[in-house]
N, C-alpha and C positions, 0 to 999 in steps of 0.2 A: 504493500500500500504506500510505504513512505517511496518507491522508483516510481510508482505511478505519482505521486503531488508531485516529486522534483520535475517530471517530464511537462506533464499541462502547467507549472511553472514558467518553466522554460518556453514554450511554447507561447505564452500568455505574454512575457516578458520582450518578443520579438520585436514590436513597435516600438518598446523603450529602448534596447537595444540600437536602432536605428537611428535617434536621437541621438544617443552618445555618441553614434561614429559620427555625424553631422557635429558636434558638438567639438569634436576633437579626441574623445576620451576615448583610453585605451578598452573599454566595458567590453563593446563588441567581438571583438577579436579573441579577449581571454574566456568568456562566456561560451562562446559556439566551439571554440579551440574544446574548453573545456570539455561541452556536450559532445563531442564527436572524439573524445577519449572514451567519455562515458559509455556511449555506445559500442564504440570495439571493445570493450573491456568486457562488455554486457554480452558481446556475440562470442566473444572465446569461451566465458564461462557456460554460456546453455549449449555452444560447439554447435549453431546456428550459423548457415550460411559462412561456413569457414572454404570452403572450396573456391569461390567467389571473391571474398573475400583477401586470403591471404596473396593472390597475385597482384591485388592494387596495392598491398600493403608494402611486398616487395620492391616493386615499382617505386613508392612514393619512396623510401628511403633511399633508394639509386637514385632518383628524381632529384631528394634532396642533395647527395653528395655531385652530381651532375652540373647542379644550378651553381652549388657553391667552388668549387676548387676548376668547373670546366668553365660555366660562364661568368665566374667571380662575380654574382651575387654576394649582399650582404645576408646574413644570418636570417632575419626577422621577415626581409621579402621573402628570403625558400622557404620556412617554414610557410607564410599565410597564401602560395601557390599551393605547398603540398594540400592544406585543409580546403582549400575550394575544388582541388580536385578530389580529392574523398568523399566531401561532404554528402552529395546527393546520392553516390551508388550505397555508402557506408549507411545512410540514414533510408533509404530504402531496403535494405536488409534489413536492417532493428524493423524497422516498422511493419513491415507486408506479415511479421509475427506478432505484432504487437497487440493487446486488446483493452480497447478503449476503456476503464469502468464508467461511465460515461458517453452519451452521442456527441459524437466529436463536432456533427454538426455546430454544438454547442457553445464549444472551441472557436470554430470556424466565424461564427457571430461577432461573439468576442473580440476574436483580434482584428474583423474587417471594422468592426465600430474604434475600436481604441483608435485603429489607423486614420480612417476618416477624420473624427474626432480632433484626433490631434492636428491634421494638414489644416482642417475647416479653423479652429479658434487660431491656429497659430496667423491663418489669412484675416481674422477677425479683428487680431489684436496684434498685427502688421510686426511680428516677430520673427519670420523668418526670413528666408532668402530667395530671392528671384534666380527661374532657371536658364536664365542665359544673359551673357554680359550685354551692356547696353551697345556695345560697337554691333550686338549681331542683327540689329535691328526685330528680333524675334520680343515674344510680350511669354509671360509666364509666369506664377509662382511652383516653387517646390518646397517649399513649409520650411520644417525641420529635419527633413530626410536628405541626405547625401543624392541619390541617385534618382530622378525621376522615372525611369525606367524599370530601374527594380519595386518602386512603390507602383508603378502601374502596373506591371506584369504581378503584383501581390493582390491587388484588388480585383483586376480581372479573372483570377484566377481563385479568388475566395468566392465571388459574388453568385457564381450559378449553383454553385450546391447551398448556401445560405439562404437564398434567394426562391432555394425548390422546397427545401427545408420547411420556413412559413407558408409556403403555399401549400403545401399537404397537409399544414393545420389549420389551411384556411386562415390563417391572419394577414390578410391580403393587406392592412395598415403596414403592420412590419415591413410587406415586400416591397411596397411603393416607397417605404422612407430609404430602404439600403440604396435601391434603383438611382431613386432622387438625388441622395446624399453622392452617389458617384461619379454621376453623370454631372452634377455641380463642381465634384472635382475633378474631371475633363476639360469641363469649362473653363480653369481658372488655371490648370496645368499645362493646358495648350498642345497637349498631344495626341497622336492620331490614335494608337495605342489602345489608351483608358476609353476614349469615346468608344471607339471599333467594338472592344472588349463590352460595354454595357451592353449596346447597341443587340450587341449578336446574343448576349444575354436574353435581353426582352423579348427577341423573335424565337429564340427556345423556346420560354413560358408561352408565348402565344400558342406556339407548333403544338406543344403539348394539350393545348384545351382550341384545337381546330375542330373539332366533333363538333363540339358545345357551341364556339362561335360562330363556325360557317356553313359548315358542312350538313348540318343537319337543320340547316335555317330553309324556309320558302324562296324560291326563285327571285321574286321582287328583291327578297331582303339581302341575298346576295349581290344582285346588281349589286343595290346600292350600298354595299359595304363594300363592293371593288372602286365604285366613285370614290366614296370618302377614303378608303386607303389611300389613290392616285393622288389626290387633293391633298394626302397630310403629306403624301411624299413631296409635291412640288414645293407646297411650306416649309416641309424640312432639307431641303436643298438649297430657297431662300434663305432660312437664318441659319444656315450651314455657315452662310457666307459672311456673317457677322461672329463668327465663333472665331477663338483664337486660334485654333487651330489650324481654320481657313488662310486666315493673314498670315499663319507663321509659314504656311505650304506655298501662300504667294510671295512672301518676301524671299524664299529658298530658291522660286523659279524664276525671278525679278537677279538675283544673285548669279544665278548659274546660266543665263539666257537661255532658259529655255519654250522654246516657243510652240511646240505640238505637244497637246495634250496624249494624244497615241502614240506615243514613240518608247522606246528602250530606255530613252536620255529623260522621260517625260519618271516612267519608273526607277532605273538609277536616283535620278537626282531627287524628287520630289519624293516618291513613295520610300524608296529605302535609306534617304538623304545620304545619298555618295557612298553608300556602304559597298557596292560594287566595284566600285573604284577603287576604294582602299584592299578591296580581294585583291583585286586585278597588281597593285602596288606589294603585296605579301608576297602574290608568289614571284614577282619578279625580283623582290629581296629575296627569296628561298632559293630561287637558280644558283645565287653565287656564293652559297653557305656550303658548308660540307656537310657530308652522309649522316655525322651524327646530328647534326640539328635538325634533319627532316625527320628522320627516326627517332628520336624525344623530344625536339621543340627549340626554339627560339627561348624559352622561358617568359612566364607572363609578366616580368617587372620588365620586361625589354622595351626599350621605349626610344630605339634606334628607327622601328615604323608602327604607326597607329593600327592597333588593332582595328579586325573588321567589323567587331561588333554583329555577328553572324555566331551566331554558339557554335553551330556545326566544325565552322572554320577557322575559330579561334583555336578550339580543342584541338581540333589536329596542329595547327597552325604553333600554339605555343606550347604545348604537350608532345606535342611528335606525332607520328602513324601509330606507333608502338602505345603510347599511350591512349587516341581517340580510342583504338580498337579494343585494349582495359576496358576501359571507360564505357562506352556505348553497350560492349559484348556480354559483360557482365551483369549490365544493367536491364540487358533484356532477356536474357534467359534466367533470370531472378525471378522476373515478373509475369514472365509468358503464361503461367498458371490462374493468375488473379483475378477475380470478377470485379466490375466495378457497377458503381450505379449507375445509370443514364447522367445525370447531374454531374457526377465525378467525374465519368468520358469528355462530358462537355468542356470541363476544366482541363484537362490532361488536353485536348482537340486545342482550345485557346492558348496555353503553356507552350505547347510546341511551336503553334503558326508563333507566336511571339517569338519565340525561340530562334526562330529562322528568317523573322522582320528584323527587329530591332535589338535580338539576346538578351542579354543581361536575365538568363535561364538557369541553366545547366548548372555552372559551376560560380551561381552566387548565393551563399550560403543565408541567406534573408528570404531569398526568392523558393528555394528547389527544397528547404525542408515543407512547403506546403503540400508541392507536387509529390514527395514519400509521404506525408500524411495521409494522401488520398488511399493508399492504400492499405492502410491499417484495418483490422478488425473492429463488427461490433461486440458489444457485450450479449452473446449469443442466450447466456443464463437470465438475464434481466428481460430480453426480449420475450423470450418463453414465459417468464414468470408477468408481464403486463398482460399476453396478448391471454393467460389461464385467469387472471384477475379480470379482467373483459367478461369472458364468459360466465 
């Protein structure tokens, strides 16, 4: 009982967390370090997922001696590479055994409100920091979180199982305030991201009760809820265009001259903001590197060229081939077994597409213990024991 408080602790503690690295404070780094001892420590003794396991373990300590004496690395950056590459395979092992006593949904609530919460007052009571400097011409806040990217990819990625969560209790108030409360900070965070991620949220929950709303409606009443949908779409394509997010994608194309909307340079530049380019910039750094940096990595404190901010590409990119294929292979034959709920799919579906827009997924330790959360257990004993209390 006292492993289960320290875990939903921890777990609870995420958004403050977050805070302290914005902050400066070392909290972050020694906390998740810590948890992700805690875990391997936890998987040796139950001799869980040790086959899995002990090859990244391997890895990371060659990794470590690699970073430091081959690409003289300081001490403090190898270490906080090695735990971001552990973090998400490590904590999806503990977890896909783990069992909630508790609906983790519960969890899940909790920390998309803390998070909220905190961005919303800190915008209220004008204590945080804007997300982009003012030479970039772009408008933004990001509170008190370091990364907007990883706070996005955290909400979108809390928001549908929270979100399905109230609606099967029918507290449709609840669902509208999380939706609400999100989608205001899309509005104020200015990225494409957080919108996208509500957005595809709300047409889940519709998709889900299309019986009920259209499908089984009279002819008439379908027309005309394909009107009104058309209608709300051209309105919302209108003050599309008053959203920050609009002016930040125009001042991006206003920046980069780009003049057709259909084009690859229209994608490159606006949709993935130059993320392609900086691929295209990696592997032409990689041509002129020796055999071992493509086979473990460039290292990720390297700041010789800008990561592409692409998980996929980064992983291989600053880990090596040797390590993405750890990393990915591991990860999926752990999980191959796992059922998840429609709700959780939908998160795991958004996780990824983020994953491969924008990153800041895989191997960032604020972000990818949600996505191992997802697949933890419920409390199978408690379930049985409400649905005999029912009867």
């Amino acid at each position: 009982m006292k492993k289960d408080y320290f875990v939903l602790i921890f777990i609870i503690l995420g958004p403050i967390l977050d805070v302290t690295s914005f902050l400066g404070l070392p909290f972050s780094l020694l906390l998740r370090g810590f948890f992700l001892a805690f875990m391997i420590l936890s998987l040796f003794k139950n001799k869980k997922e040790l086959r899995f396991l002990i090859p990244l373990l391997i890895f990371g300590v060659f990794y470590f001696g690699y970073q430091y004496y081959f690409l003289h690395f300081k001490i403090l950056p190898s270490l906080s590479s090695i735990l971001k590459f552990l973090y998400l395979p490590v904590s999806i092992f503990y977890f896909k055994n783990y069992i909630f006593p508790i609906e983790k949904e519960k969890i899940f609530s909790m920390v998309l409100i803390t998070y909220v919460s905190i961005y919303l007052l800190s915008y209220v009571f004008g204590i945080g920091a804007n997300a982009y400097l003012e030479t970039d011409g772009k408008s933004g806040f990001k509170g008190l979180f370091s990364s907007i990217n990883e706070f996005s990819a955290i909400l979108v990625c809390l928001l549908p199982v929270v979100a399905m969560y109230f609606k099967k209790k029918r507290k449709y108030m609840i669902v509208g305030f999380f939706i609400l409360s999100c989608f205001l900070c899309s509005l104020l965070i200015g990225t494409k991201v957080l919108m996208g991620g509500v957005l595809f949220t709300i047409f889940y929950l519709l998709w889900q009760e299309r019986k009920k709303l259209f499908l089984e409606r009279k002819t008439s009443v379908k027309i005309g809820m394909v009107i009104s949908l058309l209608m709300i779409i051209i309105l919302g394509c209108f003050l599309f265009t008053k959203t920050r997010t609009y002016q930040n994608m125009m001042v991006q194309q206003d920046f980069f001259q780009v003049e057709h909307i259909v084009s690859i340079d229209f994608v490159n530049r606006i949709i993935y903001n130059d993320r392609l380019t900086f691929l295209k910039d990696n592997f032409k750094y990689l041509q002129n590197q020796s055999i071992w940096k493509i086979v473990f990595g460039i290292g990720l404190e390297n700041y010789d060229i800008k990561m592409v901010e692409i998980d996929i590409f980064d992983l291989m990119i600053r880990y090596g081939i040797l390590g993405m294929v750890l990393f990915i292979g591991d990860s999926i034959l752990s999980i191959r077994k796992i059922k998840l709920k429609p709700e959780e799919k939908v998160s795991m579906i958004i996780l990824i597409l983020v994953s491969l827009t924008s990153g800041h997924v895989l191997f960032y330790p604020a972000v990818c213990i949600y996505l191992a959360l997802m697949l933890s257990k419920e409390n199978v004993l408690k379930e049985k024991y409400d649905t005999i209390k029912k009867k």
